[in-house]
N, C-alpha and C positions, 0 to 999 in steps of 0.2 A: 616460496614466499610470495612473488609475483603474482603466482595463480590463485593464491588465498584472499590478496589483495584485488584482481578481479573482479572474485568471484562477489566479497564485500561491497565492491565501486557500484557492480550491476543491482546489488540488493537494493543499494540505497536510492539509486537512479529511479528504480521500478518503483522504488517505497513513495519517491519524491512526483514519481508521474499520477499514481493515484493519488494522490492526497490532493494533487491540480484539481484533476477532474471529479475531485468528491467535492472540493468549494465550488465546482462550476458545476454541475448536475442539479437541473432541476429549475435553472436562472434564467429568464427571461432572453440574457444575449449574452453573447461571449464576447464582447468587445461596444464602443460606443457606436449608439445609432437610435433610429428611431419608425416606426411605422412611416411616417412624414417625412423624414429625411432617403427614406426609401422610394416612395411615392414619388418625392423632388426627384431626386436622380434619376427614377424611370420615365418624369417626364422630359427630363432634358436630350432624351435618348430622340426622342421625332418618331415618324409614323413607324409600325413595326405590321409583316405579316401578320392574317389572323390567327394565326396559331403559331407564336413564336419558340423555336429553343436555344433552352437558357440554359446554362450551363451556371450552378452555382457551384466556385472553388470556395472552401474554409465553409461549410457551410451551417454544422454545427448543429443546434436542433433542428435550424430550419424555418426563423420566423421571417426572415427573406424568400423562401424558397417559396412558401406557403403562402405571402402575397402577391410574390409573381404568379404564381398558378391560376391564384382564385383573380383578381382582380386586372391582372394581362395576357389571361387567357393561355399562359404558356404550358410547355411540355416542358417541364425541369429536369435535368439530370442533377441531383445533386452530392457534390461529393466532400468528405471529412474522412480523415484517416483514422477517428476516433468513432466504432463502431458503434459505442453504446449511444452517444448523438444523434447516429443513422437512426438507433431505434427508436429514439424519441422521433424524431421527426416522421418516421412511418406511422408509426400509431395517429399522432394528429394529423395526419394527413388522411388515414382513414374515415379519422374520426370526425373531418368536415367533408367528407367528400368528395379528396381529393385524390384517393390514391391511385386512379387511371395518371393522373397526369405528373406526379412524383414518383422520379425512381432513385434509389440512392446507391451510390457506389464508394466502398470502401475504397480506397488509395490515397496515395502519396500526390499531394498537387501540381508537384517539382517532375514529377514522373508519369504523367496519365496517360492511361493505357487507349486513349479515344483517338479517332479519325482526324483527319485533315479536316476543316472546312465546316466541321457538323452546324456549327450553331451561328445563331441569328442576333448571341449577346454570351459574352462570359460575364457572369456576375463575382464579384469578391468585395464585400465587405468585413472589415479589419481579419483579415487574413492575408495579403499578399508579403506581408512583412515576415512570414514564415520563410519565405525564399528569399524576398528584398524585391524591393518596386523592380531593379530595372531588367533580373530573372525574370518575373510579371513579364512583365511588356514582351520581353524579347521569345519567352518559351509558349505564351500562352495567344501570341499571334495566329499561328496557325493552324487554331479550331476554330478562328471566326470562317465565317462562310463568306463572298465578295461581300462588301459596304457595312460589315457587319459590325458591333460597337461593345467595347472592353468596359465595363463600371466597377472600379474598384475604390475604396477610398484606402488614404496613407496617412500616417500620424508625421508631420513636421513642423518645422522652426515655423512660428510667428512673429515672431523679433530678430533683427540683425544681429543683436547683441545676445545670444541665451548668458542669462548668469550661469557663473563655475558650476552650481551647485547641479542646476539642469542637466548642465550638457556631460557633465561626470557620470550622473544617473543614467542616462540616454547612449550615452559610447559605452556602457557594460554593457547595453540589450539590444540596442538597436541604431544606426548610424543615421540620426537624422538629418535632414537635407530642407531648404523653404520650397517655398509654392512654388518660384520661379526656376531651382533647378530640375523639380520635378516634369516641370512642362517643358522648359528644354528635354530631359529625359524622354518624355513623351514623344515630341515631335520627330527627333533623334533617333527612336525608334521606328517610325513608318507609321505615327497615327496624326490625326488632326484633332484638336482640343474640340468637342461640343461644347461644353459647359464644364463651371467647376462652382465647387457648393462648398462654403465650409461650414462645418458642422456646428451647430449652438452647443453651450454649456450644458441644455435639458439632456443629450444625446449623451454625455457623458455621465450626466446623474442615474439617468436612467440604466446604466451599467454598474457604475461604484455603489449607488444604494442600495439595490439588493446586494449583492458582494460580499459588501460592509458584514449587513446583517448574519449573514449567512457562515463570515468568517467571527464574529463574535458568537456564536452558536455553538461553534466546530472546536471538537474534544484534542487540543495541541498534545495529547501524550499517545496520540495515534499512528501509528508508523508513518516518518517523512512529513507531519500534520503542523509539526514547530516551525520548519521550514517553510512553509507554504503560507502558512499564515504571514510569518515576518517579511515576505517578499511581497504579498496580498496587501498589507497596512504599509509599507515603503511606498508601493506603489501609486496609491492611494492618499496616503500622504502628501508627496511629490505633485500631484495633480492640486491639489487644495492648496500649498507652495508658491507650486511654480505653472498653474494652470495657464495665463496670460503668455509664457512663453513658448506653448507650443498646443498643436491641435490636429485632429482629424480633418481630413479635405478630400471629398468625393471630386473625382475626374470621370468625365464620360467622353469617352473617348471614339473613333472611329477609324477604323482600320483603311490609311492613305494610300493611293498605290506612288505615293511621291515620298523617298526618304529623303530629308535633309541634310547637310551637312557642312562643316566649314570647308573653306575653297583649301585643294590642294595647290602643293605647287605644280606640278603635271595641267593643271584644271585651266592655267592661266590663256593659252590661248584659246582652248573653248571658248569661257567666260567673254573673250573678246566677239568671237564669232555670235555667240548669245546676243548678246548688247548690241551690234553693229546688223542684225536680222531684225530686231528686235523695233529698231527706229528706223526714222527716211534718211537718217544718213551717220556717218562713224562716229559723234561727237562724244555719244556717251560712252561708245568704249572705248574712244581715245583718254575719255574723265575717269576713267577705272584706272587706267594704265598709268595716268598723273597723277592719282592720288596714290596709288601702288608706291609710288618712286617719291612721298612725302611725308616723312617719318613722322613730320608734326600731324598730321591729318591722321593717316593711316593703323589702325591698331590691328595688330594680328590675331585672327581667329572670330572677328565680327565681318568677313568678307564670305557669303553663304549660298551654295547650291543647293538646289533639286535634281535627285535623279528622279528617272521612271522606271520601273520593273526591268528595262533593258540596260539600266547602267546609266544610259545617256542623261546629261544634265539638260534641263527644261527649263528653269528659270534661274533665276538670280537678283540678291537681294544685298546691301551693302552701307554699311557704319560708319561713318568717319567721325573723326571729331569736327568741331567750329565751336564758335562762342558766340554769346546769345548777352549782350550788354555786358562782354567784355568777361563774364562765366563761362567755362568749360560745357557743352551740352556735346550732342550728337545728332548727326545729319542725316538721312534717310534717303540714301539716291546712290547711284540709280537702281530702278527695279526694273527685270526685263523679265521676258518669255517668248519663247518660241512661236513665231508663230500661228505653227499650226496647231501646237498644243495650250493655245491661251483659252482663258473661261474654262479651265476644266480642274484647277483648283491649287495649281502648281506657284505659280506666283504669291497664292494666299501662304502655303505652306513654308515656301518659306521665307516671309515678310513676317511671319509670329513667328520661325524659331527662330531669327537673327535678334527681334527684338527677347526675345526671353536670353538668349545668350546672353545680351547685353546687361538683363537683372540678374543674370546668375552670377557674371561675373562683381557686380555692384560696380559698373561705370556710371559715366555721369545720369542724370537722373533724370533729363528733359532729350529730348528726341521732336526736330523738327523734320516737317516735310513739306515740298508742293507737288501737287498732283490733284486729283477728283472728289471731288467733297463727296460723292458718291461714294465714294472703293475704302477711303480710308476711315472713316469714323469705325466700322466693323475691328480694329484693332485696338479702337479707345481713343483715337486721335480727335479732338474739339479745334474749331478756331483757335488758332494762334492769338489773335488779339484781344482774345478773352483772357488768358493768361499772359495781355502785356507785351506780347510779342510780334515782332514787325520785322518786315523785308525792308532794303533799302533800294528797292526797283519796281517797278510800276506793276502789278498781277492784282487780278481778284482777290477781294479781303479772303472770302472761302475756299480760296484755293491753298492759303497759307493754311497749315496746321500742327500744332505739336499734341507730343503726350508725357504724362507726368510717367516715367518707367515704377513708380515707387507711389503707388497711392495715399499712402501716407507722409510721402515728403509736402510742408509746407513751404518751406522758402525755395522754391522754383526759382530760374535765373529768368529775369525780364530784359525786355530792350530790343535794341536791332541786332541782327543776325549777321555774324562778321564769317562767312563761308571761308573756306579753303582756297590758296590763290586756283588752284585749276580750274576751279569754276567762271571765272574771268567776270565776277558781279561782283 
């Protein structure tokens, strides 16, 4: 009976995988996007060899593939585990003149069968979610060649709040995650954020309308065709719904030799050693080790290292609470680096993943700092007294500055800034 049953399960699964690829045969894209949003993302990438390879994962017919070729000069390898894709995408590929520079490769994206180091860019547009972003990051690392840059985009939360209805839809298929824990994600993994793009509503139309059409066309008494359709129109539905509560978002990414990560306990007298190399004399890491030992200040798991390829930690970056006119905010100090290993990008690394830690968790929403009106605005940080905000000690107006952690928070906390007793101001 088992084996009957089977044999049944596999009929239907098989009936259920063609009837997918018969509504998507033939469609402009297999997920949202756009020439232009393509375009954007490869410029956000910076200079590239003249003859770059591009490894496209999920790749599908190939109208990604087919503008990286023609128009960034690249060598593609591109790959989809759905053969008959490959063969659309060979043919147009021929059929503009491209096919020296397209080669397609049948496999699995979770398992590819490529070298270390090959390429100069992995591309993945609405595909990584077949394995889940942070398989992405962590498997697809080590085909980039040294400095080399990940472009994928991800569908996530847009709202703190998804309604029931959303996130019911979304935890059957896929386990969405917001902007901010995806970049932690990122950074967490050993890359540095270039840019992030999120994708307009056209990007989406431009997939659901043909779709639409194509599933109102399509004969429902077709093996597995009933199904496919009613997952097709759910789908589809849900975005027309609940489109505001969630979206696609390109990250271009580049492969860091500094991994991130929160401070161990082991970590703690390094971290001192950091801090006390780091300035002309112990204050600051004697400020770590008092605010360590101040439950009010201190929150666990916003205290954050860099390593480098050797283990060793290289910088350091750190969160505390204070209140900013008598509101809850967050302090930004101290920051250190090594050194002999400063300006090389380690301090930057992780000064953005402690603050994204910070939005992943949804602590407080304002983040001050003093430091170089130079160094800090590249994380978003503006003048503090443009948002209100004052020291109660004599520094440069521009040397005060906060950042809103939540670009859409309006009521930010104003006022003077009531720091942590260790800081002795």
């Amino acid at each position: 009976m088992s084996d009957h049953n089977d044999v049944n399960d596999a009929s239907t699964e098989a009936a259920s995988y063609e009837a997918f690829f018969a509504l998507h045969h033939g469609l402009p894209r297999q997920g949202p996007g756009s020439d232009a949003t393509t375009r954007h993302l490869l410029s956000l990438v910076g200079p590239l060899p003249e003859r770059p390879r591009i490894l496209d994962l999920g790749c599908g017919p190939g109208r990604a593939a087919l503008l990286l070729a023609a128009e960034a000069g690249a060598e593609v390898t591109a790959v989809d585990l759905h053969r008959p894709f490959l063969d659309e995408l060979d043919e147009a590929a021929a059929a503009r003149g491209l096919g020296d520079r397209i080669t397609t490769v049948q496999a699995d994206m979770g398992e590819l069968p490529l070298p270390d180091g090959s390429y100069d860019m992995v591309w993945a547009e609405s595909s990584a979610y077949s394995i889940g972003f942070d398989t992405a990051l962590r498997s697809w690392r080590r085909l980039l060649a040294p400095g080399g840059a990940l472009v994928l985009t991800e569908c996530e939360w847009t709202t703190a709040a998804p309604s029931r209805e959303a996130r019911a839809f979304w935890d059957r298929h896929y386990a969405l995650r917001t902007g901010a824990a995806n970049r932690w994600a990122a950074a967490a993994a050993g890359y540095s954020v270039l840019g992030v793009h999120h994708q307009p509503e056209s990007d989406w139309d431009a997939y659901y309308g043909p779709l639409a059409e194509r599933a109102d066309a399509a004969d429902p008494r077709e093996p597995g065709m009933a199904g496919a359709l009613a997952a097709t129109r759910e789908e589809i539905r849900m975005r027309a719904e609940h489109g505001g509560e969630y979206g696609y978002t390109g990250y271009v990414l580049k492969d860091s030799r500094w991994r991130v990560r929160p401070e161990r306990a082991a970590d703690v007298a390094t971290v001192h050693a950091v801090n006390a190399a780091a300035f002309p004399t112990e204050d600051e890491a004697r400020l770590v080790d008092a605010l360590r030992a101040d439950p009010d200040a201190w929150i666990d798991g916003l205290s954050y290292v860099a390593e480098g390829p050797d283990g060793r930690i290289a910088a350091y970056a750190l969160l505390t609470r204070c209140r900013v006119g008598g509101r809850a905010a967050l302090c930004l100090a101290p920051v250190a680096t090594e050194p002999e290993l400063q300006g090389q990008g380690a301090g930057s690394a992780v000064i953005a993943a402690v603050l994204d830690a910070a939005r992943a968790r949804g602590e407080e929403r304002l983040v001050v700092v003093l430091g170089h009106p130079g160094y800090y605005p590249r994380f978003g940080f503006t003048r503090a007294s443009g948002l209100g905000v004052r020291v109660a000690f004599d520094v440069p107006d521009e040397a005060v500055m906060a950042l809103a952690l939540d670009a859409s928070e309006r009521e930010l906390p104003s006022g003077t800034v009531a720091y942590p007793a260790a800081f002795g101001v």
